[in-house]
C-alpha positions as CSV (number, residue, x, y, z in Angstrom):
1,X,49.6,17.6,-130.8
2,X,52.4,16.2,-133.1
3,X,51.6,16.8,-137.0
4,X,48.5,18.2,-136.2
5,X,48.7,21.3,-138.4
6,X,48.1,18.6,-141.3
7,X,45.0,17.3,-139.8
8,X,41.4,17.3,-140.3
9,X,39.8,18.7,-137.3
10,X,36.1,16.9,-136.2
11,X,34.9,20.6,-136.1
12,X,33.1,20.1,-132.5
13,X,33.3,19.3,-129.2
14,X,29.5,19.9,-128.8
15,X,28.1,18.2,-125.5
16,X,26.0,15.3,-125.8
17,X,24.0,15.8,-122.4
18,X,20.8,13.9,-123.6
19,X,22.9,11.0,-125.0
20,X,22.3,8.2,-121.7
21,X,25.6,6.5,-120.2
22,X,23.9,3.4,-120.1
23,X,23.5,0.8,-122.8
24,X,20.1,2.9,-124.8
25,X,17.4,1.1,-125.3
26,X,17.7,1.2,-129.1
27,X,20.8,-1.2,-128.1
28,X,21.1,-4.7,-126.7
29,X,20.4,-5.5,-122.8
30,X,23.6,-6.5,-121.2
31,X,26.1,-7.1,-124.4
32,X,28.8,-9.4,-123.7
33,X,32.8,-8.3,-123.8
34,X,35.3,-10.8,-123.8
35,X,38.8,-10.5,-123.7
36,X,42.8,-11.3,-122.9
37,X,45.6,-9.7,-122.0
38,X,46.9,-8.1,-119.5
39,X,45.1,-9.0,-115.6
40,X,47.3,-7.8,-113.2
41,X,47.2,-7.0,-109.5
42,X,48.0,-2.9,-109.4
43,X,49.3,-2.3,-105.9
44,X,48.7,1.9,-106.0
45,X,50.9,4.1,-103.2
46,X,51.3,8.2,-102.9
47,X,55.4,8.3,-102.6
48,X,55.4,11.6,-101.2
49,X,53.6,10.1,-98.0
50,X,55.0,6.5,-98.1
51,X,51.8,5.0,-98.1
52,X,50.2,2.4,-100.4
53,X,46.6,2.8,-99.5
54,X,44.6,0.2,-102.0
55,X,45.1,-3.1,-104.3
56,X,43.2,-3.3,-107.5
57,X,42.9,-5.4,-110.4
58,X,44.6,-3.7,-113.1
59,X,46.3,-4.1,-116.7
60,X,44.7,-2.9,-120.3
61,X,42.4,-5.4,-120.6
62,X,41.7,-6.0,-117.0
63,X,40.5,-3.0,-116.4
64,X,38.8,-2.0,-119.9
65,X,36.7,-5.4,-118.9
66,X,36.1,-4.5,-115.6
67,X,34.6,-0.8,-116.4
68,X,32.5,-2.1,-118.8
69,X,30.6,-4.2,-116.2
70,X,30.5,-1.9,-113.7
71,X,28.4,-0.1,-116.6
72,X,26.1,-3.0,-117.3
73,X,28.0,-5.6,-119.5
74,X,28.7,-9.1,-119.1
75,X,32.4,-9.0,-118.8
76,X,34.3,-12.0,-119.3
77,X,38.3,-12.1,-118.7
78,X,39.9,-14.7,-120.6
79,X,43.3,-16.2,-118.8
80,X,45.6,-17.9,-116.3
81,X,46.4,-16.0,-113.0
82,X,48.2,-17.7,-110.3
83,X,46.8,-19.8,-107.4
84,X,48.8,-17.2,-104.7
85,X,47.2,-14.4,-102.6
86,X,47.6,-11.6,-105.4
87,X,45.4,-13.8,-108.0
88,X,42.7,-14.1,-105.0
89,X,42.2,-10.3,-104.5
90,X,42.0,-9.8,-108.2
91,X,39.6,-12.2,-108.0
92,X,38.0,-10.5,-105.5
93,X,38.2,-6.9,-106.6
94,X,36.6,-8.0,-110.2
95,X,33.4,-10.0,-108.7
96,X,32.6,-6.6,-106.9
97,X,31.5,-4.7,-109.8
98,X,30.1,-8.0,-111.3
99,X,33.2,-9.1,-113.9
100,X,32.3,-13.5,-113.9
101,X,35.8,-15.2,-113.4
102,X,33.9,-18.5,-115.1
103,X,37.1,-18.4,-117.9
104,X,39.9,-17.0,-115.8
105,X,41.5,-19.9,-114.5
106,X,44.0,-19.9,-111.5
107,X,47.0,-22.1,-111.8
108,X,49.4,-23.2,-108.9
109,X,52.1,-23.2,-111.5
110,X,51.5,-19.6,-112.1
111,X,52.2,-16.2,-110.6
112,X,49.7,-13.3,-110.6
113,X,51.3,-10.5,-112.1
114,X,52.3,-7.6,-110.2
115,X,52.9,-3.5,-111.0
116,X,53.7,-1.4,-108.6
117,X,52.4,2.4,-109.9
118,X,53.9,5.2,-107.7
119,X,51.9,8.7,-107.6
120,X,54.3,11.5,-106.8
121,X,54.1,15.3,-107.7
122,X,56.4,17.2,-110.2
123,X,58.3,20.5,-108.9
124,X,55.4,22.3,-110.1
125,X,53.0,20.1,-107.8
126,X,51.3,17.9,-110.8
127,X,50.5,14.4,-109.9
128,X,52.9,12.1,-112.3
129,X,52.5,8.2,-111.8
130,X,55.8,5.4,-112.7
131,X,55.0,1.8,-112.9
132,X,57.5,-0.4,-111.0
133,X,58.4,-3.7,-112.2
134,X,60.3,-5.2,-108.4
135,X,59.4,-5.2,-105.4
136,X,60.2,-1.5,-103.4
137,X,61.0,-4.1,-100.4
138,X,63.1,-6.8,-101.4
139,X,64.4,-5.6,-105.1
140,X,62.7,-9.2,-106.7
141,X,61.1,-8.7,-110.0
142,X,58.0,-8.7,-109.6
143,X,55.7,-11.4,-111.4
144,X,54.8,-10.4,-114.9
145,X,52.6,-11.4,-117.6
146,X,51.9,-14.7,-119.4
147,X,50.4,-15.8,-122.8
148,X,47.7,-18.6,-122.8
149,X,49.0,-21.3,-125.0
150,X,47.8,-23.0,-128.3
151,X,46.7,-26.1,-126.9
152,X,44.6,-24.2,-124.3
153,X,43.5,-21.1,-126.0
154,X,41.8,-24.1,-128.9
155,X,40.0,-25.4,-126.3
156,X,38.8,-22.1,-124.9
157,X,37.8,-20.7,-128.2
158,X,35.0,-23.7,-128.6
159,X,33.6,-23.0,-125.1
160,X,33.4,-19.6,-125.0
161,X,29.9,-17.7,-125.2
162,X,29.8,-15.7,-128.5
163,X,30.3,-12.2,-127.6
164,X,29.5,-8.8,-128.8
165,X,33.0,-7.7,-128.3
166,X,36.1,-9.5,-128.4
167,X,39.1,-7.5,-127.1
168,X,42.7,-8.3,-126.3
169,X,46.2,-5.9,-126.0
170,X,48.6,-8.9,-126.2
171,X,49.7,-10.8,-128.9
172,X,49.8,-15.1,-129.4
173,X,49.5,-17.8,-131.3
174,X,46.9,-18.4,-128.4
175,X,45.0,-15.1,-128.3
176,X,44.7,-14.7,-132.2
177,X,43.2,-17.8,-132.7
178,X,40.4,-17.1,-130.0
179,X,40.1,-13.5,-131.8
180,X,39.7,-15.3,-135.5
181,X,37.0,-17.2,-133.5
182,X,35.1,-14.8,-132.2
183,X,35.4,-12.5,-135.7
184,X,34.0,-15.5,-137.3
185,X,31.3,-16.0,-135.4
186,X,30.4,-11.5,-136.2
187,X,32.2,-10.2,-133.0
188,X,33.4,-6.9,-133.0
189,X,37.5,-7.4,-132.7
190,X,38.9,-4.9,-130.3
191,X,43.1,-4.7,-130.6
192,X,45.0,-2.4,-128.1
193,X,48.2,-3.0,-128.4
194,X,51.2,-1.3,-126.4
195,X,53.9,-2.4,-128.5
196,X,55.1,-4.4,-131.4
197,X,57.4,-7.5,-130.4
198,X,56.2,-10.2,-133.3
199,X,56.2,-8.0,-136.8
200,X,54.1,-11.2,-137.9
201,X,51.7,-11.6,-135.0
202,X,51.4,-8.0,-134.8
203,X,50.4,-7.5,-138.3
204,X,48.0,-10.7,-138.0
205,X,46.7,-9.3,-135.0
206,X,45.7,-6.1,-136.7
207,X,44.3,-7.8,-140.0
208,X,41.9,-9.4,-137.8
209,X,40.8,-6.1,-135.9
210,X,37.9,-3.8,-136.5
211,X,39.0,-1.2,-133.8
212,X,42.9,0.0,-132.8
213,X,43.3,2.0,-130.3
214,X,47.0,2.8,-129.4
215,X,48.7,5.9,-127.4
216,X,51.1,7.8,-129.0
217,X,53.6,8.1,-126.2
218,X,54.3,4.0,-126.7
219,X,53.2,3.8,-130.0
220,X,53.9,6.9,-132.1
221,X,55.7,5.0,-134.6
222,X,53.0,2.8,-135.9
223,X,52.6,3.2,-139.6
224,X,49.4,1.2,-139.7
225,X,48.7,1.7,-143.8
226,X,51.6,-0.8,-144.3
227,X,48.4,-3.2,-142.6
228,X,44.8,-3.7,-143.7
229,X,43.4,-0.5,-142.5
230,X,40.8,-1.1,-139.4
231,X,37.3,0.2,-139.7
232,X,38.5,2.6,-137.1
233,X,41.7,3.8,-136.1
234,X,42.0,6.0,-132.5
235,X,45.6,7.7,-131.4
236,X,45.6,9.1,-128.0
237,X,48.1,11.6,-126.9
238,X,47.1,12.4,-123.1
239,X,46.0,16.2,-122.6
240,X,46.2,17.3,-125.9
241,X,43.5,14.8,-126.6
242,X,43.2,12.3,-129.9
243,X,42.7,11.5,-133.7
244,X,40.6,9.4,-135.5
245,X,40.5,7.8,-138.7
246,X,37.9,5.7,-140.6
247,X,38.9,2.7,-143.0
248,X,37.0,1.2,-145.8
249,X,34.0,-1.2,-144.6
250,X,32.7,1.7,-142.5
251,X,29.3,3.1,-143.6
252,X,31.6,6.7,-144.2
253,X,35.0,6.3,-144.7
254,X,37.3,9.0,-144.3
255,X,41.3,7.6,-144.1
256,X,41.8,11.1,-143.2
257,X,42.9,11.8,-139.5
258,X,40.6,13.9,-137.7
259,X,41.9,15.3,-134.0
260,X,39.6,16.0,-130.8
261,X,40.8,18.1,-128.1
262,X,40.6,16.7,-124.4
263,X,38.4,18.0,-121.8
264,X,40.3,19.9,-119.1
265,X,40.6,18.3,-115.6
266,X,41.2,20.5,-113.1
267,X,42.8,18.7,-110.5
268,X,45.1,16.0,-112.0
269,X,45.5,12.8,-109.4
270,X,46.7,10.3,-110.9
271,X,46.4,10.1,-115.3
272,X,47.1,6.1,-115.0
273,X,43.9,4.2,-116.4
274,X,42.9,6.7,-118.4
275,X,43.2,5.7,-121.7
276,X,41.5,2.2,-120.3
277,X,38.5,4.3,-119.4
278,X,38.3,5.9,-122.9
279,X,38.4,2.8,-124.1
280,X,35.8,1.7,-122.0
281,X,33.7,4.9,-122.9
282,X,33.7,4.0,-126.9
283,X,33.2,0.4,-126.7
284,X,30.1,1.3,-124.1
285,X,28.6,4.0,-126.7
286,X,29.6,2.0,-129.6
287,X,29.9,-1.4,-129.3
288,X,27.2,-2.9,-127.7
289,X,25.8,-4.1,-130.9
290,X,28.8,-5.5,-132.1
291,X,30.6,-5.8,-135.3
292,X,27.2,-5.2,-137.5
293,X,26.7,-1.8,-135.2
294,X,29.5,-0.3,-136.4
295,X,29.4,-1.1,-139.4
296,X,26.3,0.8,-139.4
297,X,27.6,3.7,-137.4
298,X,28.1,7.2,-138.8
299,X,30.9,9.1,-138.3
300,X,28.6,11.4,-135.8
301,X,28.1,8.4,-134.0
302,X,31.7,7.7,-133.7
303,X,32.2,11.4,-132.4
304,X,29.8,10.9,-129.9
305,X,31.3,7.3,-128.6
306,X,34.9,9.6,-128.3
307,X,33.3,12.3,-126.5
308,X,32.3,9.5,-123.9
309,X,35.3,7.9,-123.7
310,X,37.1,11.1,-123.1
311,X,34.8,12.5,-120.8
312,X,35.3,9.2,-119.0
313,X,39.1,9.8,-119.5
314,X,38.7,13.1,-117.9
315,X,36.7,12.1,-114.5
316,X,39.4,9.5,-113.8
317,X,42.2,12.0,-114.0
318,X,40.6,13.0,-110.7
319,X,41.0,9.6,-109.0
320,X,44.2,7.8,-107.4
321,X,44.6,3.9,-109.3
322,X,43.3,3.1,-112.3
323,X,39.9,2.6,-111.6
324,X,39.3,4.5,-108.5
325,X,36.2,6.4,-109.1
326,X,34.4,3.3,-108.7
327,X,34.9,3.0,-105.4
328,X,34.5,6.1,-104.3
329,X,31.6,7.4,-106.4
330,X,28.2,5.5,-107.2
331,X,27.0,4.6,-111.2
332,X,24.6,7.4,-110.9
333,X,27.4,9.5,-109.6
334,X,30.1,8.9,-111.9
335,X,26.8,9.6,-114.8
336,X,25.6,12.9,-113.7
337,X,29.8,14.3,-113.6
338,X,30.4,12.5,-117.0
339,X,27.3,15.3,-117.9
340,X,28.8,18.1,-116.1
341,X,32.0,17.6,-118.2
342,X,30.3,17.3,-121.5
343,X,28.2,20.7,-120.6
344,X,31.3,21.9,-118.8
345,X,34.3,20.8,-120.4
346,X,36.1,20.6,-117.2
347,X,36.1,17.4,-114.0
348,X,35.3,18.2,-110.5
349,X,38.1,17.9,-108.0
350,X,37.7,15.3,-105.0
351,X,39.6,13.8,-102.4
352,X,41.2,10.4,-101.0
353,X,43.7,9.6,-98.3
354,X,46.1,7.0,-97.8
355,X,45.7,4.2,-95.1
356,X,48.9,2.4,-94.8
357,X,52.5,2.2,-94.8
358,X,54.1,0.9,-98.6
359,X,56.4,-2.1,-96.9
360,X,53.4,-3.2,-94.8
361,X,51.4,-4.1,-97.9
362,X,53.4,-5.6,-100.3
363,X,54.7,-8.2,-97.9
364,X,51.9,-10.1,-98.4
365,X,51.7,-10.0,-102.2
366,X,55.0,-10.4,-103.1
367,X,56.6,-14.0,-104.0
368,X,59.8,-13.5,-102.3
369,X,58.7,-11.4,-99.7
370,X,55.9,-13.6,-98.9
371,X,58.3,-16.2,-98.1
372,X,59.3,-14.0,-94.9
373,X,56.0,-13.1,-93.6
374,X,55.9,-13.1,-89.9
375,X,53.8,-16.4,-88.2
């Protein structure tokens, strides 16, 4: 890890076996997440094979709110997708691990964003993944994504549900003034961004957070004590695992970085999604309480929510798509190998196989190709 000879190590990677993936009972019963950003429609293919065997919804915070209520939370997405066949199978893909559409609106004057993420393997025969941003058929760019606006995101803000967790990985006008809403009324603010295009906005955005998580590989250059420090701070830097830090406001500050080494994986599938279901794995362990929770929280606690999160981190690895241990692997399944990797340190290897041909299903998904469909 980069600079890490300079760092404070956690001193353990002790497994936390007894420690229940579901919300405990010391907790709150089916906490509430809430958040905006980035809902896409992931369109997943294996290049080496030319096939593209599965559509999911996809995108930071689409899938960090659609692990957490496949784990029990009421998961509410926050946003406008498009009125177009790629918007309807998000739709559909969320609802089937119980995510409630109730806020995501679908407009005829928008498009459902799209990414393309091919899986091929290196000379060496690891699994590496590239996000495409047109379509592999026709060469159109491929929908991307859209803000809510001011006028609308006002609106919203007063008809939301209060939430435990608010979390977003874009930056608006829009999206901050639903996240000051929610902070007011004691949410726990959940910022994950992927880059910095407003200094303003960005700096806002992270005033307003109680939790930043941010890779390395897109955002190594973040200098965040030029901001208000966050009551914690996560950097994630793939297989050489992560750092934490712990601002001011938290029962036991540190603002020294402290690193934690990944668990090993020993068949790597597909890494894309990973860093969602860390994310999911620390909000689960940590969050449920909200804002007052961790504030409470010790730093043992904290270590325990990032053991989680990378032990979740880990099982994906062994998955094709983002989130494709859901649907091939039950709750209790995916609970008992989350265990094994804590007691372990290392993922079990599995299986999957492709289905159909890349240019037969992104015809009907694309705008422009769509337009050619055969009657």
């Amino acid at each position: 890890m980069k600079g890490s000879a300079k760092l404070k190590s956690s001193g353990t990677n002790k497994p936390l076996c007894d420690h229940m993936i579901e919300v405990g009972q010391n907790k709150k019963s089916n906490p509430i997440i809430m958040g905006t950003g980035l809902i896409s429609l992931d369109a997943v293919f294996l290049a080496d094979n030319g096939t593209m065997p599965k559509y999911w919804a996809g995108g930071t915070c689409g899938n960090v709110l659609t692990i957490l209520a496949y784990l029990g939370w009421r998961s509410y997405p926050v946003g406008i997708i498009g009125k177009d066949e790629a918007g309807a199978l998000v739709i559909e893909d969320v609802k089937r691990v119980g995510v409630r559409t109730r806020f995501l609106e679908r407009d005829d004057k928008h498009q459902t964003p799209i990414v393309v993420e091919q899986i091929r393997k290196d000379v060496r025969g690891i699994a590496r993944h590239r996000f495409i941003w047109t379509c592999p058929n026709c060469g159109a760019q491929l929908p991307g994504y859209r803000t809510i606006p001011i006028n609308r995101a006002q609106i919203l803000a007063e008809k939301l549900p209060i939430p435990d967790i608010f979390f977003f990985d874009r930056v608006s006008r829009g999206i901050l003034h639903i996240a000051e809403t929610c902070a007011a009324k004691g949410a726990l603010v959940v910022f994950e961004p992927s880059g910095v295009k407003e200094a303003k906005l960005f700096q806002e955005a992270v005033s307003i957070s109680h939790i930043v998580k941010y890779s390395h590989q897109r955002m190594g250059h973040l200098k965040l004590p030029a901001y208000p420090v966050p009551l914690l701070e996560v950097e994630t830097f793939g297989e050489a695992g992560l750092r934490y830090r712990l601002g001011n406001g938290f029962s036991t500050p540190t603002q020294q970085w402290a690193e934690m080494k990944a668990y090993a994986v020993e068949l790597v599938k597909d890494t894309a999604g990973a860093g969602d279901w860390c994310t999911g794995g620390i909000l689960n362990t940590l969050g449920s309480n909200g804002l007052e929770g961790l504030k409470s929280a010790t730093e043992k606690d904290v270590i325990e929510a990032l053991h989680f999160g990378q032990a979740f981190a880990a099982l994906k690895c062994s998955y094709e798509g983002a989130r494709g241990v859901m649907y091939t692997s039950t709750r209790k399944k995916l609970e008992q190998r989350v265990r094994q990797i804590l007691t372990d340190k290392k993922t079990p290897t599995l299986r999957e196989n492709g289905e159909r041909r890349l240019s037969e299903a992104l015809r009907c998904i694309c705008p422009k190709c769509s337009k050619f469909k055969d009657p």
